[in-house]
PQR file with spaces between the fields and no chain letter, atoms N, CA, C, O and H, PARSE charges and radii, in Angstrom:
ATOM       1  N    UNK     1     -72.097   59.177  157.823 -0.4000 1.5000
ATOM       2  CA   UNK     1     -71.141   59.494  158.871 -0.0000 2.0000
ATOM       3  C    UNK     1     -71.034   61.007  158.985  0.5500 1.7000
ATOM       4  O    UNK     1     -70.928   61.600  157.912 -0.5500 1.4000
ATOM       5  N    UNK     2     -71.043   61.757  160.132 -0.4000 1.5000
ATOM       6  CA   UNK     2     -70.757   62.822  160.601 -0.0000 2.0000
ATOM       7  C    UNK     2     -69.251   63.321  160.140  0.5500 1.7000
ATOM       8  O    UNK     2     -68.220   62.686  160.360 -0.5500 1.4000
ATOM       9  H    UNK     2     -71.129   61.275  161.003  0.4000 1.0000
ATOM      10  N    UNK     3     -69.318   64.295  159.615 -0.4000 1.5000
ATOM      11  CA   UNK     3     -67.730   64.292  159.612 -0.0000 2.0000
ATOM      12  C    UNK     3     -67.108   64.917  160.936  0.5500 1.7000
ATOM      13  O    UNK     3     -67.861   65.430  161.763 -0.5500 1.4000
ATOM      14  H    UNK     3     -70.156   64.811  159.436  0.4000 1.0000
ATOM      15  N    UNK     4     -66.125   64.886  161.079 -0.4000 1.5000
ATOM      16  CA   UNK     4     -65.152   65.395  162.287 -0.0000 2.0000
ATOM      17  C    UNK     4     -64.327   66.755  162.029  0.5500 1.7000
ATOM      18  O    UNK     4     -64.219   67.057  160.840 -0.5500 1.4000
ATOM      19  H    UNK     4     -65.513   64.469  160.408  0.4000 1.0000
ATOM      20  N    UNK     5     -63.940   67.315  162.636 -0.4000 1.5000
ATOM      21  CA   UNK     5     -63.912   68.616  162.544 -0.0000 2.0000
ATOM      22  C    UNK     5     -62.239   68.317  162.073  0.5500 1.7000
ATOM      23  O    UNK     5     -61.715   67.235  162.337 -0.5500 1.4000
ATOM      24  H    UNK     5     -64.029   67.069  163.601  0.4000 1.0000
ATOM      25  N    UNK     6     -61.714   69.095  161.560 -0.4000 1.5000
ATOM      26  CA   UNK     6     -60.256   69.151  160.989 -0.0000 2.0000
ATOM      27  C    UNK     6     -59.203   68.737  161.840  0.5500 1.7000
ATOM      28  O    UNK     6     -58.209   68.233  161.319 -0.5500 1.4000
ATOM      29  H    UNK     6     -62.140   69.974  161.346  0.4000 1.0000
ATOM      30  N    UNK     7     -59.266   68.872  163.075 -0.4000 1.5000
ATOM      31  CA   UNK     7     -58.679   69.216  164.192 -0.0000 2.0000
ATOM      32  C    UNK     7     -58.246   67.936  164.395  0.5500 1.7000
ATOM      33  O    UNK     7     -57.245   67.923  165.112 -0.5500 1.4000
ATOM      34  H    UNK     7     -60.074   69.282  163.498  0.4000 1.0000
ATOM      35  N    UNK     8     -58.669   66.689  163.988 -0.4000 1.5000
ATOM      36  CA   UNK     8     -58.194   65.353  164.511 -0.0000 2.0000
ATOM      37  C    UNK     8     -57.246   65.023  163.970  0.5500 1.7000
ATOM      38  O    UNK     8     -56.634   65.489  163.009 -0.5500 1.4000
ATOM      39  H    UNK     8     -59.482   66.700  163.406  0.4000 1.0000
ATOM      40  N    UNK     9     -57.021   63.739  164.929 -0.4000 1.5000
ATOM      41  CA   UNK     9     -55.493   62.961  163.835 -0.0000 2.0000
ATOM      42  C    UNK     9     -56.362   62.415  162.672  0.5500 1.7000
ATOM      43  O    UNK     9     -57.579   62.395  162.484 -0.5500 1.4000
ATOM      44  H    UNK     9     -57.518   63.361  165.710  0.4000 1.0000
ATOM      45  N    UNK    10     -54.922   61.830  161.710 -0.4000 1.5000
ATOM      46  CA   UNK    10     -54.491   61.588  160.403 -0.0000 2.0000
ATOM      47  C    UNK    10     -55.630   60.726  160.226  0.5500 1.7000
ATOM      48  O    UNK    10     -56.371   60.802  159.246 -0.5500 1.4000
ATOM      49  H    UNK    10     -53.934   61.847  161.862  0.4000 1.0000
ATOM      50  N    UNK    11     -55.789   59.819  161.271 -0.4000 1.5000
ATOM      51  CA   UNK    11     -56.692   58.362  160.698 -0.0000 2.0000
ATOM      52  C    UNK    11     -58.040   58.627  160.743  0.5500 1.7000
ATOM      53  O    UNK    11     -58.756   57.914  160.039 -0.5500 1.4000
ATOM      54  H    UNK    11     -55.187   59.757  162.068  0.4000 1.0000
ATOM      55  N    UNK    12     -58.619   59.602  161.495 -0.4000 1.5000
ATOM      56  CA   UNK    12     -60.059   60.173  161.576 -0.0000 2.0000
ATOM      57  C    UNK    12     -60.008   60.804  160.642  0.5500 1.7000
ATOM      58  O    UNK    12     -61.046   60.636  160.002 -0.5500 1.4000
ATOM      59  H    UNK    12     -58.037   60.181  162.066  0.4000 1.0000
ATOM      60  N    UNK    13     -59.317   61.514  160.143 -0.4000 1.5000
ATOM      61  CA   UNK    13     -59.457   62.650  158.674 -0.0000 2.0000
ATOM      62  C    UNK    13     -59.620   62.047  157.770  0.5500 1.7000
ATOM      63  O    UNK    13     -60.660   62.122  157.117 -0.5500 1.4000
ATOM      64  H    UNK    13     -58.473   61.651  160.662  0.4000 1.0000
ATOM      65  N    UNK    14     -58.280   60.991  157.365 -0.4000 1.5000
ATOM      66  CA   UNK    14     -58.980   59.717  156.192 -0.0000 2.0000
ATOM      67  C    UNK    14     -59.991   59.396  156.156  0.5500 1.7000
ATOM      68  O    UNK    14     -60.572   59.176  155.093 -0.5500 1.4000
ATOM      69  H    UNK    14     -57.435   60.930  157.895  0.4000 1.0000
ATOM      70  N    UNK    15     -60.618   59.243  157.514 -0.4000 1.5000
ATOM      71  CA   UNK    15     -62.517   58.486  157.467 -0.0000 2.0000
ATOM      72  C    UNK    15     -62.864   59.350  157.164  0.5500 1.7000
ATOM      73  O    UNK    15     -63.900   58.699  157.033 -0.5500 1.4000
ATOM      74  H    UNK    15     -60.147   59.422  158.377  0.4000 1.0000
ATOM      75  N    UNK    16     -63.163   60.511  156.804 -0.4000 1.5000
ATOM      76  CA   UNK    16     -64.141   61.610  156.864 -0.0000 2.0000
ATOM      77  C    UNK    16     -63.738   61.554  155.402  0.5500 1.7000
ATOM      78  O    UNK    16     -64.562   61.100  154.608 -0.5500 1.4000
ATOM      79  H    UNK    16     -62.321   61.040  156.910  0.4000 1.0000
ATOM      80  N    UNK    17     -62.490   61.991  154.937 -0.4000 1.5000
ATOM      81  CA   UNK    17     -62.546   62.208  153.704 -0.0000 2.0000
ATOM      82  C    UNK    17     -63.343   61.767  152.189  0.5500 1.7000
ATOM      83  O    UNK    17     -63.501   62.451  151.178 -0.5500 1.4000
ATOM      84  H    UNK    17     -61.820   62.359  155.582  0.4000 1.0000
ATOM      85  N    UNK    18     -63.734   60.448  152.461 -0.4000 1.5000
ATOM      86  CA   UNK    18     -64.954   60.061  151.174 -0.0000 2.0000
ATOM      87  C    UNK    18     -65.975   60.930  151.317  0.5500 1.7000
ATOM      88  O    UNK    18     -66.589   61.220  150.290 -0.5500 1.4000
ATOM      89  H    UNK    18     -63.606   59.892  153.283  0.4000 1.0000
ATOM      90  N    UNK    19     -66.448   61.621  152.768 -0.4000 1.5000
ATOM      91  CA   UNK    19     -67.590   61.874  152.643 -0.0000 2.0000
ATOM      92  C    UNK    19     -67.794   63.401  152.573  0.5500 1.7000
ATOM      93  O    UNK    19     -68.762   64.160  152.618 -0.5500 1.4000
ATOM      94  H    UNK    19     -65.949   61.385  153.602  0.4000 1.0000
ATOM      95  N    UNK    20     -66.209   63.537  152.419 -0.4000 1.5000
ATOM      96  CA   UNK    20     -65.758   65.401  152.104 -0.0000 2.0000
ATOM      97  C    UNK    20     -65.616   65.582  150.645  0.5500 1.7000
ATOM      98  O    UNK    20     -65.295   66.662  150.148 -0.5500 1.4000
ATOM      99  H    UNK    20     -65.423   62.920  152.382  0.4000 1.0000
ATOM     100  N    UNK    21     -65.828   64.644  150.050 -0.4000 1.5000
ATOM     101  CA   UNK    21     -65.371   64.347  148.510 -0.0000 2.0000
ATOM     102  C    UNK    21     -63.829   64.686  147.562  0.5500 1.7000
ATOM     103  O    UNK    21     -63.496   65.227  146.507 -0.5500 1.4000
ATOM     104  H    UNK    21     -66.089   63.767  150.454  0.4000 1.0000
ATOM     105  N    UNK    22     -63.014   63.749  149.091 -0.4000 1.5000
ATOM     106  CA   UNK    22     -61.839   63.584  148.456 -0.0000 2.0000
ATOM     107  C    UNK    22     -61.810   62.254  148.122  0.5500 1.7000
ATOM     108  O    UNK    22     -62.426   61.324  148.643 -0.5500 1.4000
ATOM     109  H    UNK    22     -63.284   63.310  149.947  0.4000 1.0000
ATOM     110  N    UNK    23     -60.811   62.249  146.937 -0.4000 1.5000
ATOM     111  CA   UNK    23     -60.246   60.928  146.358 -0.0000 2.0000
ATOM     112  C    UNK    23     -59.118   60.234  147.682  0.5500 1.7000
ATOM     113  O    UNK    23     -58.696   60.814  148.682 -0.5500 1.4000
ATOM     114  H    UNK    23     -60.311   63.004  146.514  0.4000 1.0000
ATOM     115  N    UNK    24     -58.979   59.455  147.430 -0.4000 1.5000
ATOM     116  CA   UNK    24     -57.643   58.838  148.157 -0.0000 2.0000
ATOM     117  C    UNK    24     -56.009   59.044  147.680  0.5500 1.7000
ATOM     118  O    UNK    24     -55.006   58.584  148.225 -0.5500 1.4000
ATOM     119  H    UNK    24     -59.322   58.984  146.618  0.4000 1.0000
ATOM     120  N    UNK    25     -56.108   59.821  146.579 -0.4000 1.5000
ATOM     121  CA   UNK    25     -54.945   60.424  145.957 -0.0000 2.0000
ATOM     122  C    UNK    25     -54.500   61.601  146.322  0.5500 1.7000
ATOM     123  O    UNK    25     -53.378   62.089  146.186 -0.5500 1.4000
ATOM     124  H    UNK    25     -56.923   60.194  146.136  0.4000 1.0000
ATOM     125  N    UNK    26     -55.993   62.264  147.065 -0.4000 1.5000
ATOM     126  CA   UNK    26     -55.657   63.611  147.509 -0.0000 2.0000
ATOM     127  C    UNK    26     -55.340   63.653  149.105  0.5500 1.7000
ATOM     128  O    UNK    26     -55.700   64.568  149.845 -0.5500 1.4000
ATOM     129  H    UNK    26     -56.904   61.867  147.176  0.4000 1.0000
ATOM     130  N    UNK    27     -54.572   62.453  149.523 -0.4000 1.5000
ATOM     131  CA   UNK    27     -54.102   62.813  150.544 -0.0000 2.0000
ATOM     132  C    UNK    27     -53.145   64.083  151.275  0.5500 1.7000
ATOM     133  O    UNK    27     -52.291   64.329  150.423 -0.5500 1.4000
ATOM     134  H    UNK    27     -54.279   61.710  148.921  0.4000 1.0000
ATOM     135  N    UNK    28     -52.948   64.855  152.293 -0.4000 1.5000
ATOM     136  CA   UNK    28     -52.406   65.648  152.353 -0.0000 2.0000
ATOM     137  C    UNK    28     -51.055   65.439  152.798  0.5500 1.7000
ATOM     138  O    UNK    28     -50.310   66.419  152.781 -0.5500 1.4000
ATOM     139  H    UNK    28     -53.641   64.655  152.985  0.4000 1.0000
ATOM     140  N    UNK    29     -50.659   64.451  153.150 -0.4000 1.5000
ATOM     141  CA   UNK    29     -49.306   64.268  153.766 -0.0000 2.0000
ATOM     142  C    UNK    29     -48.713   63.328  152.709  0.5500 1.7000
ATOM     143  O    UNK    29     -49.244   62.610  151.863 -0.5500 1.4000
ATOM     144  H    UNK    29     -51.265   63.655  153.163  0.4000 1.0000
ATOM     145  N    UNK    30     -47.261   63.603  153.083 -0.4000 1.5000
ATOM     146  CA   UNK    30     -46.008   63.271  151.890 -0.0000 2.0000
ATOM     147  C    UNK    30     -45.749   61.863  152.866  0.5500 1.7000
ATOM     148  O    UNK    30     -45.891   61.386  153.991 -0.5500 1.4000
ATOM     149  H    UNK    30     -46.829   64.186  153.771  0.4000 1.0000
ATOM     150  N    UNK    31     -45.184   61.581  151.282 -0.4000 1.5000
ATOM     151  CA   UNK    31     -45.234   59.746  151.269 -0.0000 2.0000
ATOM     152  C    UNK    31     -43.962   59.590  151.966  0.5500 1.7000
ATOM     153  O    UNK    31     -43.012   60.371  152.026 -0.5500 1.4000
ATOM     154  H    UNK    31     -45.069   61.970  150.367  0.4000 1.0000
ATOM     155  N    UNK    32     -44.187   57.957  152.696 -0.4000 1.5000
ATOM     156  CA   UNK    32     -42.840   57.564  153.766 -0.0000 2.0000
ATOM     157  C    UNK    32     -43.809   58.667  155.515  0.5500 1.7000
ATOM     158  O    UNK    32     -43.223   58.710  156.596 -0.5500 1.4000
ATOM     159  H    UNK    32     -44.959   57.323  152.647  0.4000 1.0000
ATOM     160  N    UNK    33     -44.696   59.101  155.383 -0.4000 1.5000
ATOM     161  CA   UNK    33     -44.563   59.308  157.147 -0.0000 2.0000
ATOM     162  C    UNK    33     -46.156   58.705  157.528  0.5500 1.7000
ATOM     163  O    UNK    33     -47.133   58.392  156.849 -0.5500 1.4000
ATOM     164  H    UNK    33     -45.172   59.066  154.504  0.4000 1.0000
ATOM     165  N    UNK    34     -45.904   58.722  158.700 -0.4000 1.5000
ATOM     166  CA   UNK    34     -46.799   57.962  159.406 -0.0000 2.0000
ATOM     167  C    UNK    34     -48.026   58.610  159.487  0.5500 1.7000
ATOM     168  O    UNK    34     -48.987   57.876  159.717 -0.5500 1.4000
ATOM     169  H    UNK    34     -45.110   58.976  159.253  0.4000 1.0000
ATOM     170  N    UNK    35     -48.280   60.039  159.330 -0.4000 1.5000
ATOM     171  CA   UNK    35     -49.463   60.332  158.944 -0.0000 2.0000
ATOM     172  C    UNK    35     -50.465   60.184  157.908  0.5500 1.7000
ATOM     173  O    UNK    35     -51.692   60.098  157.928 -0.5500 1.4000
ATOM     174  H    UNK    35     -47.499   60.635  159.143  0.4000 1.0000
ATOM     175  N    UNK    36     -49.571   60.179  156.984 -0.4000 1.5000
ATOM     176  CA   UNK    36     -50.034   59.451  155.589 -0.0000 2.0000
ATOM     177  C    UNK    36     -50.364   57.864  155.812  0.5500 1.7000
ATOM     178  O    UNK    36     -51.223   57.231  155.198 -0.5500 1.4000
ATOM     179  H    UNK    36     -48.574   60.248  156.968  0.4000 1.0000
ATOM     180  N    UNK    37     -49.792   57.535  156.477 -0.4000 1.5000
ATOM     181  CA   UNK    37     -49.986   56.383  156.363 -0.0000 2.0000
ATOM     182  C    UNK    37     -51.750   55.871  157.612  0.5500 1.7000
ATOM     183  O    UNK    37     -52.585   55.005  157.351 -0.5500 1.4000
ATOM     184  H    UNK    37     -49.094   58.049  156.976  0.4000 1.0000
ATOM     185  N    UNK    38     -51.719   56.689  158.697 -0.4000 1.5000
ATOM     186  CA   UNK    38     -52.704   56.759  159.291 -0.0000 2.0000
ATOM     187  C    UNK    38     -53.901   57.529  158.602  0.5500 1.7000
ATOM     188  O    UNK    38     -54.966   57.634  159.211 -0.5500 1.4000
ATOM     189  H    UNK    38     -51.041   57.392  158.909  0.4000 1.0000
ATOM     190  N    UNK    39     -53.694   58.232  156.961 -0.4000 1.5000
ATOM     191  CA   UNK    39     -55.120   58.896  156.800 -0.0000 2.0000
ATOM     192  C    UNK    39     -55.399   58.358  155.682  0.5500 1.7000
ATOM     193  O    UNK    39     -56.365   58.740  155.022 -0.5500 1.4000
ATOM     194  H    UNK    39     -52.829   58.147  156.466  0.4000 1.0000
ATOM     195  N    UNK    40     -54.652   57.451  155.318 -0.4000 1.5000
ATOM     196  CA   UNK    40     -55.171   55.992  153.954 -0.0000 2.0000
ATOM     197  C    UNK    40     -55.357   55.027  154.396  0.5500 1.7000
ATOM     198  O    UNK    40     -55.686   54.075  153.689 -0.5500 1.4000
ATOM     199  H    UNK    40     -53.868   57.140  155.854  0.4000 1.0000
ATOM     200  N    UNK    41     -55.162   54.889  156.222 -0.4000 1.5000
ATOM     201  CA   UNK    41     -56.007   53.729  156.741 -0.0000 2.0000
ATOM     202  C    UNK    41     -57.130   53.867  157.211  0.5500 1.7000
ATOM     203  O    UNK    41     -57.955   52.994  157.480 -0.5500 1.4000
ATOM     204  H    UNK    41     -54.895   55.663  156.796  0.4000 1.0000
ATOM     205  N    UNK    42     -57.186   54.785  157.305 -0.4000 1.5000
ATOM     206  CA   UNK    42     -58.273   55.844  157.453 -0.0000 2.0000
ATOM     207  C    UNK    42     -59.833   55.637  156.761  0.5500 1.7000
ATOM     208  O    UNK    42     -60.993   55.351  157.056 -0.5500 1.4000
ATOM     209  H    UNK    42     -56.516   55.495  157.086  0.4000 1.0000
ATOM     210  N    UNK    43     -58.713   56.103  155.303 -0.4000 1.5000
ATOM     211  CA   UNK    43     -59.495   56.194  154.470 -0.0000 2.0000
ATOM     212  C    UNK    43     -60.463   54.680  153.771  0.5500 1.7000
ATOM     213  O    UNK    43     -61.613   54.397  153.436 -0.5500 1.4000
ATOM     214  H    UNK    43     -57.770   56.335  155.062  0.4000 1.0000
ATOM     215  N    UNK    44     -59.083   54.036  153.851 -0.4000 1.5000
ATOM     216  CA   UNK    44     -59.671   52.476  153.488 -0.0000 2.0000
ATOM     217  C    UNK    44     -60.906   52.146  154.266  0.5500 1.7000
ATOM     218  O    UNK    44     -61.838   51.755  153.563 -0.5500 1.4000
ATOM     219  H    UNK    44     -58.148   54.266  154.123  0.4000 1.0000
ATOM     220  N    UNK    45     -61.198   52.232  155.932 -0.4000 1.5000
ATOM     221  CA   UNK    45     -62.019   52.079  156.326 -0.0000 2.0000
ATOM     222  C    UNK    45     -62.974   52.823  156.083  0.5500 1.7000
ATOM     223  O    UNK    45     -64.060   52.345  156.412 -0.5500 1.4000
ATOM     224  H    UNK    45     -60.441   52.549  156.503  0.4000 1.0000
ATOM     225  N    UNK    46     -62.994   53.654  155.706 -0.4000 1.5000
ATOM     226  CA   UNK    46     -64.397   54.130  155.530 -0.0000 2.0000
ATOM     227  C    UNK    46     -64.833   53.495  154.328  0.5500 1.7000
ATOM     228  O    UNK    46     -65.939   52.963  154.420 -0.5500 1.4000
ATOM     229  H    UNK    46     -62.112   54.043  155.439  0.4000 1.0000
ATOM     230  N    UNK    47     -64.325   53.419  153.358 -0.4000 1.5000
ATOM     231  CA   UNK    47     -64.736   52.437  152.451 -0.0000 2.0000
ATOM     232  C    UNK    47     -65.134   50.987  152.479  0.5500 1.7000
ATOM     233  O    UNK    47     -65.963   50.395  151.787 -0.5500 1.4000
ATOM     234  H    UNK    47     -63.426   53.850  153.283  0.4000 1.0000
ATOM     235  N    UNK    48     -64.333   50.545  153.461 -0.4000 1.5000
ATOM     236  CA   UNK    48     -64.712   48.874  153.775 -0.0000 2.0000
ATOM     237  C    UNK    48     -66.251   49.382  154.573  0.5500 1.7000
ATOM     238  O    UNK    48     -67.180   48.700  154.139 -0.5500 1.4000
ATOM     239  H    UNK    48     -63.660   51.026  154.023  0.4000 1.0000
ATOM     240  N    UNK    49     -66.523   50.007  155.210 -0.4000 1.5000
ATOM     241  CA   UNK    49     -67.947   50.541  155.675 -0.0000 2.0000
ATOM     242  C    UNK    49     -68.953   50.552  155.317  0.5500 1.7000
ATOM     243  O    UNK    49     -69.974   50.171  155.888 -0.5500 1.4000
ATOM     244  H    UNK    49     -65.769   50.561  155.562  0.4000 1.0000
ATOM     245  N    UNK    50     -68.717   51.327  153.547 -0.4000 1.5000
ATOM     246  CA   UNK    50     -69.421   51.400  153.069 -0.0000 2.0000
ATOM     247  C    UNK    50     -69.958   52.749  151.706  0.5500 1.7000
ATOM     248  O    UNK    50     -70.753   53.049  150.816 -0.5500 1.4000
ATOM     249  H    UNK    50     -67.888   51.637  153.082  0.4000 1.0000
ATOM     250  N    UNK    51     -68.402   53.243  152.733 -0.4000 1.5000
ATOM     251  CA   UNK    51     -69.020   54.924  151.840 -0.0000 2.0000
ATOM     252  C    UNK    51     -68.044   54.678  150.331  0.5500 1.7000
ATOM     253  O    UNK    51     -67.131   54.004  149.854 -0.5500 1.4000
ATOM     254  H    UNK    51     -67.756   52.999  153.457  0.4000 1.0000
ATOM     255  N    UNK    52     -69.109   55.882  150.007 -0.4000 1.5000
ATOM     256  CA   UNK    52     -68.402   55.414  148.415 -0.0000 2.0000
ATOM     257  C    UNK    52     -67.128   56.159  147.720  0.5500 1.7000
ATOM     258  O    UNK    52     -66.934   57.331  148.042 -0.5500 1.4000
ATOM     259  H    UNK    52     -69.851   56.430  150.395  0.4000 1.0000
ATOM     260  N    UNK    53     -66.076   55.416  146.598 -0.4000 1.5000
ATOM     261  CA   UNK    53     -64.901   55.867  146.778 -0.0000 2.0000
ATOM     262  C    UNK    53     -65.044   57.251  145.341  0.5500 1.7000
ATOM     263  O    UNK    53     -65.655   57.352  144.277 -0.5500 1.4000
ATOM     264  H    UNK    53     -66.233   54.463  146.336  0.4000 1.0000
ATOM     265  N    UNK    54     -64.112   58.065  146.115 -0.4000 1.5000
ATOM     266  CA   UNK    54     -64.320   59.371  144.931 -0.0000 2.0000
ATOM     267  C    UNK    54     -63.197   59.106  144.330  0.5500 1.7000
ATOM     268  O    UNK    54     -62.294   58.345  144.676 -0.5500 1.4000
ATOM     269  H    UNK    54     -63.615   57.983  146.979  0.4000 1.0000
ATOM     270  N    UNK    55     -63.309   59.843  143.311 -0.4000 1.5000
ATOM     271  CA   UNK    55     -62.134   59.315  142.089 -0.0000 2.0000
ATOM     272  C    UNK    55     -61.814   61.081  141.596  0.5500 1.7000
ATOM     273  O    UNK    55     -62.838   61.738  141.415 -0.5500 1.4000
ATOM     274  H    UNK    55     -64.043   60.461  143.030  0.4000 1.0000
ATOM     275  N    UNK    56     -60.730   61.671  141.428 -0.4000 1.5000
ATOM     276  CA   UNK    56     -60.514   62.645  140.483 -0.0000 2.0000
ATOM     277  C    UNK    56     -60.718   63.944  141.690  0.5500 1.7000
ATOM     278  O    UNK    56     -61.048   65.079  141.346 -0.5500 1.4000
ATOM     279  H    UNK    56     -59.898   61.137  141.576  0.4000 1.0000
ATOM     280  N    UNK    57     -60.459   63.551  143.148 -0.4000 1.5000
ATOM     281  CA   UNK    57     -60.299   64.738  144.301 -0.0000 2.0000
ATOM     282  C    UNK    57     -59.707   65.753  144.391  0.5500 1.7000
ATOM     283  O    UNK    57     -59.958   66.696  145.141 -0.5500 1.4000
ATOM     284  H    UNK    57     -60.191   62.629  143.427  0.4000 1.0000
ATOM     285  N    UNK    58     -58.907   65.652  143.668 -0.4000 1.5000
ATOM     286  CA   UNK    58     -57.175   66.123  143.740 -0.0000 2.0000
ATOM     287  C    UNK    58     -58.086   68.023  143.315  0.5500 1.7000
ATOM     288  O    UNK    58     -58.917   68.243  142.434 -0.5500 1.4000
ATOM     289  H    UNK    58     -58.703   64.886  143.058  0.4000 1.0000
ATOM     290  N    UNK    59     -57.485   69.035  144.331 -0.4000 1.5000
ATOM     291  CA   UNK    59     -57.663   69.972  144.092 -0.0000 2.0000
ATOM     292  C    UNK    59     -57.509   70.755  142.855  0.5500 1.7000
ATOM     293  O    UNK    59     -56.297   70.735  142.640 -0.5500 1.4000
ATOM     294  H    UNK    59     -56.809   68.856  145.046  0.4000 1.0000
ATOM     295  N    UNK    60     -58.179   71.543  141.777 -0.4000 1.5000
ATOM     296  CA   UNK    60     -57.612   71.983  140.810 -0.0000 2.0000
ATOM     297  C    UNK    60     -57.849   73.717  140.873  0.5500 1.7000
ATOM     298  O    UNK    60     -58.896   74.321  141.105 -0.5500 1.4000
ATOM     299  H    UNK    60     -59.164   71.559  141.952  0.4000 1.0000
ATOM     300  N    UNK    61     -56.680   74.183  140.621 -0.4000 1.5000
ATOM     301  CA   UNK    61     -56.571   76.029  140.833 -0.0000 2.0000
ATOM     302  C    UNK    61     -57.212   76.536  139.671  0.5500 1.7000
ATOM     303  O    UNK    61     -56.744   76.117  138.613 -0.5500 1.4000
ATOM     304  H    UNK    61     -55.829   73.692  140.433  0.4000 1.0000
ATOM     305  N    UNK    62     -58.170   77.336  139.595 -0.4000 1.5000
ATOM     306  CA   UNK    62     -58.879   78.133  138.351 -0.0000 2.0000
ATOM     307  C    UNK    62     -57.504   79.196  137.740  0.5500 1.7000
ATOM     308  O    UNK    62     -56.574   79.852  138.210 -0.5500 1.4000
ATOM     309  H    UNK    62     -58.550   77.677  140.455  0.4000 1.0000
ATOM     310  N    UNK    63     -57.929   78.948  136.780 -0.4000 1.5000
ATOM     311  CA   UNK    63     -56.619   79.593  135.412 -0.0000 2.0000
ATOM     312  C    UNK    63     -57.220   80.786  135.291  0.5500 1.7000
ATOM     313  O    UNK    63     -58.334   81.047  134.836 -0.5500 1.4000
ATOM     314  H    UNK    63     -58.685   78.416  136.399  0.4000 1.0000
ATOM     315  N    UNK    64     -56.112   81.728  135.887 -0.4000 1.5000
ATOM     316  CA   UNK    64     -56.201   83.358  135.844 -0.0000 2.0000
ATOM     317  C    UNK    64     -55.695   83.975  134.461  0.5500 1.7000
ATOM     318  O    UNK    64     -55.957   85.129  134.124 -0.5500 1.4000
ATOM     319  H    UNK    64     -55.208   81.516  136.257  0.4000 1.0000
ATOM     320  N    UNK    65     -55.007   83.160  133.762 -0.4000 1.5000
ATOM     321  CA   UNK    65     -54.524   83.804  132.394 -0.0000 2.0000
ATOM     322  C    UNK    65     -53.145   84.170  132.423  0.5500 1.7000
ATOM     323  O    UNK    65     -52.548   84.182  131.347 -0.5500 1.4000
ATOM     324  H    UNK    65     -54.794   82.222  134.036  0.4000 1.0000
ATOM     325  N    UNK    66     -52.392   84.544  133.720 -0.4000 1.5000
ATOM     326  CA   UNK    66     -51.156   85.016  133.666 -0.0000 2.0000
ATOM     327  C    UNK    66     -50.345   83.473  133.872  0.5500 1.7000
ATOM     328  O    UNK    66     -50.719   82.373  134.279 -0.5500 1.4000
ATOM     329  H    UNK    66     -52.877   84.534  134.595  0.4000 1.0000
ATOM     330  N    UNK    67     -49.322   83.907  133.471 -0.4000 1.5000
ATOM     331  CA   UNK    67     -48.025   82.707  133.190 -0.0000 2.0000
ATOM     332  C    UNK    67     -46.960   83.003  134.293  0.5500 1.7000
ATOM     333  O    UNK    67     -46.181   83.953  134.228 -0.5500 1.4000
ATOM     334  H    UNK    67     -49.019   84.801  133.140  0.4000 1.0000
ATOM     335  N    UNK    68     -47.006   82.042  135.371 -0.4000 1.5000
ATOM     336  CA   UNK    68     -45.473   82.309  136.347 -0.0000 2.0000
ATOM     337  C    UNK    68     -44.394   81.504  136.000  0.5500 1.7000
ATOM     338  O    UNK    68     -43.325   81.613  136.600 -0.5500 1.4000
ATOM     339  H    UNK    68     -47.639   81.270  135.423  0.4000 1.0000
C-alpha cells in the first residue's frame, strides 16, 4: 500500500500506519474521541488486509544525560 500523505483524516492515517512502522499503541490521539477511534479502525483494516502488525512503535527520545 502507498502510504498517504499526513494530511488525511484519522481513518486513512491508521491504514497507513503498519506500513509507517507504527504499532497500534502508538496512536496519536487521546482516548474517548472520535479520531482515535477512526485511526484504530483504520488501523485494524489494514491488518485484516493483510499488512503486518508492528509491535513496540511507541516513539522513544535518545538520553542526553541531563535530568529535568
Amino acid at each position: 500500500m502507498d502510504t498517504p500523505p499526513n494530511d488525511l483524516d484519522a481513518r486513512a492515517l491508521g491504514r497507513a500506519a503498519p506500513a509507517k512502522g507504527l504499532a497500534r499503541e502508538a496512536c496519536p490521539y487521546a482516548e474517548g474521541t472520535e479520531a482515535r477511534t477512526l485511526w484504530l479502525s483504520g488501523y485494524d483494516e489494514a491488518l485484516a488486509e493483510g499488512e503486518t502488525p508492528v509491535t513496540g512503535g511507541l516513539a522513544k527520545h535518545p538520553v542526553d544525560g541531563s535530568s529535568r
